[in-house]
FISE-218929 format. One line per field, with one value per residue (C-alpha): residue number from 1; residue in one letter; chain; x negated, y negated, z negated. Coordinates in nm, 3 decimals. Layout:
BEGIN
i NUM,...
aa A,...
ch A,...
c1 X,...
c2 Y,...
c3 Z,...
//
This chain:
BEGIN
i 1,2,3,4,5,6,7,8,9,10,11,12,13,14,15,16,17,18,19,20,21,22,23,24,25,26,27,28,29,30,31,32,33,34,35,36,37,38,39,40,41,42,43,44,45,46,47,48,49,50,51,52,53,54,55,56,57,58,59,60,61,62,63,64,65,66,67,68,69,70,71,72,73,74,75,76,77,78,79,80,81,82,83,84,85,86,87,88,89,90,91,92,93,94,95,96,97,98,99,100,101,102,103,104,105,106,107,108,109,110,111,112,113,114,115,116,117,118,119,120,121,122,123,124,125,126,127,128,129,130,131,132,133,134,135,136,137,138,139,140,141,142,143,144,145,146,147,148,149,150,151,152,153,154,155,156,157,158,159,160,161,162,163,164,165,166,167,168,169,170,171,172,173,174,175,176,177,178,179,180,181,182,183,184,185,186,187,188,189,190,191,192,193,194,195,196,197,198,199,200,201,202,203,204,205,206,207,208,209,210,211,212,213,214,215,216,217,218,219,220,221,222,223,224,225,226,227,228,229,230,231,232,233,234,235,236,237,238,239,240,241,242,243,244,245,246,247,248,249,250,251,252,253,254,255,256,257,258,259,260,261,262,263,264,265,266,267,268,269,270,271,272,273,274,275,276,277,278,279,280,281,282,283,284,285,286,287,288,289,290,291,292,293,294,295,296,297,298,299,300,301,302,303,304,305,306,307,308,309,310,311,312,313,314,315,316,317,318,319,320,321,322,323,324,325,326,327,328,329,330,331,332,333,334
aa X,X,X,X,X,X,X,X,X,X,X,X,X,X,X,X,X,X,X,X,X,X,X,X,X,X,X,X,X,X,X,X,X,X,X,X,X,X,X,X,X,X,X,X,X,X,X,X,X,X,X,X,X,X,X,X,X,X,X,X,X,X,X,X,X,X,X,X,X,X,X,X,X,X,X,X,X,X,X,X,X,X,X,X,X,X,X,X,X,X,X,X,X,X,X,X,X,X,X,X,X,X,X,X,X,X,X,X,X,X,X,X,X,X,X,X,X,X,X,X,X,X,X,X,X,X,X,X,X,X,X,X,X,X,X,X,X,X,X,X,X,X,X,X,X,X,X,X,X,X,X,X,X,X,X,X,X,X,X,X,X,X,X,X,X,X,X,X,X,X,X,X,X,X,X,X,X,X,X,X,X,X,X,X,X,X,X,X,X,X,X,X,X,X,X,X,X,X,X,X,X,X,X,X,X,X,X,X,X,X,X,X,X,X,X,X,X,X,X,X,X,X,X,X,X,X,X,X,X,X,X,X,X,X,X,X,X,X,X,X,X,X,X,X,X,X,X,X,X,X,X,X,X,X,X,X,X,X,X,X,X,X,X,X,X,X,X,X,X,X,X,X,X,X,X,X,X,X,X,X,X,X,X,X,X,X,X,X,X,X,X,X,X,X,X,X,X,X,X,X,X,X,X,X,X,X,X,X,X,X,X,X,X,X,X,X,X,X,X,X,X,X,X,X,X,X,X,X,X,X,X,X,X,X
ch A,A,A,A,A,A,A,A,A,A,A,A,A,A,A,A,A,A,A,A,A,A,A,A,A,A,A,A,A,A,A,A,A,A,A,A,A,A,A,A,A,A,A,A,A,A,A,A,A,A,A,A,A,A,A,A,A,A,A,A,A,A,A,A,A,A,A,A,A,A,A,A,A,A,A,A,A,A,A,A,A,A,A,A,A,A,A,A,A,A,A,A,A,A,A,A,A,A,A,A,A,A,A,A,A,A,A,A,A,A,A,A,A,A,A,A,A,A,A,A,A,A,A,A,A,A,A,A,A,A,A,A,A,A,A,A,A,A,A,A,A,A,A,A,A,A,A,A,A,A,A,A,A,A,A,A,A,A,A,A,A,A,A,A,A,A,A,A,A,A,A,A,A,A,A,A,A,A,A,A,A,A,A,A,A,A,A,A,A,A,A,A,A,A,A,A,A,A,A,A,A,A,A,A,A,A,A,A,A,A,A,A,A,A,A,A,A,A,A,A,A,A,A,A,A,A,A,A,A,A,A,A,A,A,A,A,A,A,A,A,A,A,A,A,A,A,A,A,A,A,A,A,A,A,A,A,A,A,A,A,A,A,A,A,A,A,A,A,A,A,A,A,A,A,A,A,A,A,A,A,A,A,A,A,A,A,A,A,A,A,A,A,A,A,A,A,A,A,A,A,A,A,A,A,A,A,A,A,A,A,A,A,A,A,A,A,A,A,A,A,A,A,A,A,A,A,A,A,A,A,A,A,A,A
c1 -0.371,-0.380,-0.559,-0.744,-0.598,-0.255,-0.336,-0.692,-0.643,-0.812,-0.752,-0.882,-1.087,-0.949,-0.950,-0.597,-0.557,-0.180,-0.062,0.285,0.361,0.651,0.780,0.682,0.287,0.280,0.475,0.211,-0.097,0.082,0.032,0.295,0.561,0.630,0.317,-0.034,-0.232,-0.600,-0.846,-1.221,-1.397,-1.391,-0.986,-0.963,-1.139,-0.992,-0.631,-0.768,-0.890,-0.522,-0.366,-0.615,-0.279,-0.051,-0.062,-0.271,-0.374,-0.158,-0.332,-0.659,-0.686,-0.805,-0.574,-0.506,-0.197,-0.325,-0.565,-0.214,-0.007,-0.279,-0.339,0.048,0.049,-0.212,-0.026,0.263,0.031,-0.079,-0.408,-0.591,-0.920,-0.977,-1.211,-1.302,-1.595,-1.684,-2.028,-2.262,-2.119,-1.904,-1.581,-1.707,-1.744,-1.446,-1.275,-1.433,-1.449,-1.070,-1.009,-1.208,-1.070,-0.756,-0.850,-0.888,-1.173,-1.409,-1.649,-1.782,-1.960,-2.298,-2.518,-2.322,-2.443,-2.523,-2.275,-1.913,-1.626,-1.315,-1.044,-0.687,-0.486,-0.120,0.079,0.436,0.734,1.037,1.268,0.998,0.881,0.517,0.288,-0.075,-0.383,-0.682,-1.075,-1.175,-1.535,-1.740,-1.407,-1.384,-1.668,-1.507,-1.590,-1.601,-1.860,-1.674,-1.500,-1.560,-1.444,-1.445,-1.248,-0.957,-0.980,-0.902,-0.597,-0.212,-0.168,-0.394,-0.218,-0.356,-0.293,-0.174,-0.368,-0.680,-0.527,-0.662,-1.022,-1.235,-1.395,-1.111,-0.901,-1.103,-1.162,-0.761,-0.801,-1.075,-0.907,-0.582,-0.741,-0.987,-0.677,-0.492,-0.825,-0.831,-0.398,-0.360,-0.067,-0.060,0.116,0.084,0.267,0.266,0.185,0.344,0.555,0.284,0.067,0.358,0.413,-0.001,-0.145,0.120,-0.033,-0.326,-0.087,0.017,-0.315,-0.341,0.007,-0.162,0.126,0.267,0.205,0.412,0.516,0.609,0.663,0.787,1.045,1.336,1.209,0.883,1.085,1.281,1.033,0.809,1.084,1.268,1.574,1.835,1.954,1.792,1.957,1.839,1.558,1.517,1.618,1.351,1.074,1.173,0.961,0.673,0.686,0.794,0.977,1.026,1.097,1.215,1.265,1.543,1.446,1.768,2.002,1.769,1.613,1.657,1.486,1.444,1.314,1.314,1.625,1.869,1.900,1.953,2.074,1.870,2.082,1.924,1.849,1.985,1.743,1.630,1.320,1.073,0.763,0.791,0.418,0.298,0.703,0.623,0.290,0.501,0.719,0.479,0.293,0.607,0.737,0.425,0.396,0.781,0.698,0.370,0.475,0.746,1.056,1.280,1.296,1.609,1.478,1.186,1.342,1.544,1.222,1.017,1.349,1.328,1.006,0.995,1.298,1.119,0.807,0.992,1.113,0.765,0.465,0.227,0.155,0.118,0.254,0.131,0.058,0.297,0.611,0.497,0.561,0.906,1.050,0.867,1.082,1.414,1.431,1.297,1.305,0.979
c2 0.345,0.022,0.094,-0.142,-0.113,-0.041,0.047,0.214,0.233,0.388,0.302,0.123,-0.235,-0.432,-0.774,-0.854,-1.072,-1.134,-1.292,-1.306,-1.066,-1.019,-0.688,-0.695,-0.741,-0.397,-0.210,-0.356,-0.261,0.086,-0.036,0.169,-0.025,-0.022,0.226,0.232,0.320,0.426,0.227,0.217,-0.126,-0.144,-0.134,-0.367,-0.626,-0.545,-0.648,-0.965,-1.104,-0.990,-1.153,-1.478,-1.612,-1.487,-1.729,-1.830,-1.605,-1.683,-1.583,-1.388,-1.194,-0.946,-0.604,-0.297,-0.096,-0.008,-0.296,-0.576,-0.297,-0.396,-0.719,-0.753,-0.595,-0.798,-1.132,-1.022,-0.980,-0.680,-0.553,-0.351,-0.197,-0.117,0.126,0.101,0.070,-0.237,-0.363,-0.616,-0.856,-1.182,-0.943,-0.751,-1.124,-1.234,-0.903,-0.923,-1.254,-1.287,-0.928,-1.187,-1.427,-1.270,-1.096,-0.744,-0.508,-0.320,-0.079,-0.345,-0.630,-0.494,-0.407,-0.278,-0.060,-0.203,-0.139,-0.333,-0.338,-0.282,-0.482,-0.477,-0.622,-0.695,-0.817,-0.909,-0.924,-1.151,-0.845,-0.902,-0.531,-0.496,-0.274,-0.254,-0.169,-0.067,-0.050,0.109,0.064,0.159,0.216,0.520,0.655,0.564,0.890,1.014,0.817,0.562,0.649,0.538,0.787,0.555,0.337,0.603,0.714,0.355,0.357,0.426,0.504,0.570,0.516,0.692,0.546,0.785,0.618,0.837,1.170,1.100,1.071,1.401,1.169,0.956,1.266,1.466,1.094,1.064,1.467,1.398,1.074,1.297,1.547,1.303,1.175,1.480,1.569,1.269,1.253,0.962,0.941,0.989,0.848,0.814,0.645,0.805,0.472,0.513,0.752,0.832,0.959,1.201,1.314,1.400,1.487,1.657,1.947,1.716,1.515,1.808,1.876,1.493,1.596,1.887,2.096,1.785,1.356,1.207,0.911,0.926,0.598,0.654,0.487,0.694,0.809,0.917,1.135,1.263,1.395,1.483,1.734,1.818,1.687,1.431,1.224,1.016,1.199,1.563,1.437,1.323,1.699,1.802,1.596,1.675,1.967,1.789,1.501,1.371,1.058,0.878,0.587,0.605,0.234,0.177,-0.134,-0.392,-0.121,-0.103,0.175,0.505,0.522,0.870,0.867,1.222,1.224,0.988,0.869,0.492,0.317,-0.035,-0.318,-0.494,-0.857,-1.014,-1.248,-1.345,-1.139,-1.251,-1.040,-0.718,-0.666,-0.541,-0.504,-0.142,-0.240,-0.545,-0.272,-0.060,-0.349,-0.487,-0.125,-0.025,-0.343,-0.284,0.069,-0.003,-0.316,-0.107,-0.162,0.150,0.206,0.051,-0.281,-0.201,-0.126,-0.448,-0.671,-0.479,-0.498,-0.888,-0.917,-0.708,-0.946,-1.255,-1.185,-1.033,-1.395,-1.547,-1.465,-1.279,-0.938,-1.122,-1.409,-1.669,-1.619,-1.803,-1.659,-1.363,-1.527,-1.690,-1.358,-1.176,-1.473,-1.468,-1.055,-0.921,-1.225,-1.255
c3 -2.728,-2.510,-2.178,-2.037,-1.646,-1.545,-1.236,-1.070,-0.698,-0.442,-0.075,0.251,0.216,0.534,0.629,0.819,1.091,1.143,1.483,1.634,1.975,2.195,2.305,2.632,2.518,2.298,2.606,2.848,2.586,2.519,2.163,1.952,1.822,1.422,1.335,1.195,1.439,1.386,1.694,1.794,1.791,2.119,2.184,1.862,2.070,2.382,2.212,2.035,2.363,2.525,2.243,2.296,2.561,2.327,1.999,1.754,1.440,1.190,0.892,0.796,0.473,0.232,0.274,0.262,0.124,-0.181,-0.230,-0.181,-0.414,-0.715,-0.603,-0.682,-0.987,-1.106,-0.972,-1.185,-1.511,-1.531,-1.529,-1.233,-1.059,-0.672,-0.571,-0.179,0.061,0.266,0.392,0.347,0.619,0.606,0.662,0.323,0.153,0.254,0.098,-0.226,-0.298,-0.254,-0.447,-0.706,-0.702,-0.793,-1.093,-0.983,-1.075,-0.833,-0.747,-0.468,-0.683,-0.648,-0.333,-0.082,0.254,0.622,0.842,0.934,0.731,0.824,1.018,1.120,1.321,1.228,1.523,1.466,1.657,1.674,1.505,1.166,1.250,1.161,1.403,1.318,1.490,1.251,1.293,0.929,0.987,0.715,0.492,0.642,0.514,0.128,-0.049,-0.442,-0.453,-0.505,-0.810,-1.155,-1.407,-1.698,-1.528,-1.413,-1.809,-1.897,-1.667,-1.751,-1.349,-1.057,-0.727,-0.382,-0.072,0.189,0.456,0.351,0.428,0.794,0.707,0.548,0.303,0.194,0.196,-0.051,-0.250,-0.333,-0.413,-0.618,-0.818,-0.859,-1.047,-1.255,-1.358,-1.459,-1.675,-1.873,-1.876,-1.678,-1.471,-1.109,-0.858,-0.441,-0.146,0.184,0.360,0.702,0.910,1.160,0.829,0.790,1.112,1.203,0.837,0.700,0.530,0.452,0.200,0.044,-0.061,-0.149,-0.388,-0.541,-0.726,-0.822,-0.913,-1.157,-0.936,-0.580,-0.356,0.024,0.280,0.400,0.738,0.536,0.310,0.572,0.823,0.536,0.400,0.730,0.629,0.782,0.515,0.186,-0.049,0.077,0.114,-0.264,-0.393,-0.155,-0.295,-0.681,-0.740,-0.649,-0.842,-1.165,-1.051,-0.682,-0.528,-0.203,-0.037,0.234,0.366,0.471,0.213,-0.069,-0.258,-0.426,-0.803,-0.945,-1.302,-1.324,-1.530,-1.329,-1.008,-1.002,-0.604,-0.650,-0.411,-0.154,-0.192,0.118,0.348,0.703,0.738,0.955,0.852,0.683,0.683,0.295,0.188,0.077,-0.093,-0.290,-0.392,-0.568,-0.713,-0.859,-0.973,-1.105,-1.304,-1.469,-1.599,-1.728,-1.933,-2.099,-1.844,-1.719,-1.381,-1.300,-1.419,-1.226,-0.902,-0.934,-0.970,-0.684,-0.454,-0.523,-0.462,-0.146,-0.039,-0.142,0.074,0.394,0.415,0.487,0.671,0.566,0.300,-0.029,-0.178,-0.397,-0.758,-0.916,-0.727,-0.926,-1.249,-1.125,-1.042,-1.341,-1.514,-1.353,-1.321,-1.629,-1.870,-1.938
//
């Protein structure tokens, strides 16, 4: 039976602001280099008005792991929905008009609550790293509520976003979303999100896992730390029994693709990377657009490593429709 999404996410409604850093401005804001890090409103505006002598903004738009990882699939051709929280403010507009205008679903067309949506701040470095500072606002409150069932029913994947493990609500959301899935035999999949997710809320993504999701996406120092190992592949027979299938990315070398039979090494794409905000996210969009639309995961791998490659090499965590299309063309054939 055709379903009618690909993909039914659930994850944090942001609205990025991306702006360029040195070194020497995140040591002397004790802003940690290369991580997610969770901020009040206050701090969040106490950076922006450091970074005011810095440089200008660079870009500002709708984000979000999960929310650019179905934006992506969509962009590719594929079908998908977004379930989030934001509020009735111009950040909230801004989110869902552009989650519009690019085709995807959500829960967020109707009336939505007071309150302020949620921000981050992406400040980049001259070595492309990406370190973020986030103000979830109202997104942290995103809760079951949020879920449509009929919606995950209609869905060949959902995909959690590991950035809820750190919030009660969100956490027992993605819980709730795995297991709707499981009851109505739609396949699960989840990405850890970021190392520091691992390293604090450890035991709160293994309740996120359950006994076990059928898809696993993570980068190598997530799977290590996450399984106590010291090396990709240990860390890949580590992970096994609790998932069907994995993708573990290696940034500059490549990835690791596990279909649960075969493990396939997918080559790096070389480029001069200048902003690796949203890489992972690409990945997953791209992958999870491959296996739905009847690729294997080798093919898939390829296409997500060229896409991750492709958008490393400019600025910002998406790119434009239609260089979708040319490396849906060039990759797969299509």
């Amino acid at each position: 039976m055709t379903k009618k999404y690909d993909v039914y996410a659930l994850g944090n409604a942001l609205v990025d602001t991306e702006i360029e850093v040195s070194d020497a401005f995140l040591q002397r804001m004790e802003v940690g280099k290369g991580l997610m890090t969770l901020v009040d409103e206050a701090r969040q505006a106490e950076l922006i008005e450091a970074l005011a002598n810095e440089a200008e903004p660079r870009k500002q738009t709708s984000g979000g792991s999960a929310c650019n990882t179905v934006v992506a699939t969509r962009y590719f051709g594929g079908n998908s929905y977004y379930a989030c929280k934001v509020a009735d403010d111009a950040t909230g507009t801004i989110f869902v008009d552009d989650l519009t205008a690019a085709g995807v679903d959500t829960n967020m067309n109707g009336p939505r609550d007071a309150g302020v949506s949620g921000k981050c701040l992406v400040m980049l470095t001259p070595d492309a790293e990406r370190t973020m500072n986030t103000y979830l606002g109202i997104s942290s409150q995103v809760s079951d509520a949020e879920l449509d069932e009929a919606a995950i029913a209609a869905s060949q994947y959902v995909y959690l976003e590991g950035y809820l493990v750190s919030g009660d609500s969100s956490r027992a959301a993605a819980i709730k979303l795995r297991q709707l899935a499981e009851k109505n035999d739609v396949k699960t999949s989840l990405t850890f999100s970021d190392p520091a997710m691992v390293q604090f809320f450890k035991d709160g993504l293994n309740e996120m896992l359950g006994e076990r999701v059928d898809l696993l996406f993570c980068n190598e120092a997530e799977a290590t730390s996450f399984t106590d190992t010291d090396n990709v592949d240990a860390a890949l027979e580590a992970l096994k029994p609790r998932c069907g299938s994995a993708v573990i990315t290696l940034g500059a070398d490549g990835a690791l693709v596990w279909d649960g039979e075969q493990t396939h090494r997918i080559d790096p794409v070389p480029v001069k990377a200048i902003d690796s905000n949203g890489a992972g996210d690409m990945f997953a969009g791209a992958f999870l657009y491959a296996i739905t639309h009847g690729h294997d995961f080798a093919a898939a791998g390829k296409l997500a490593s060229a896409a991750a490659a492709r958008l490393v090499s400019e600025f910002g965590p998406r790119l434009p429709a239609e260089a979708h299309q040319e490396l849906r063309n060039a990759i797969l054939g299509e």
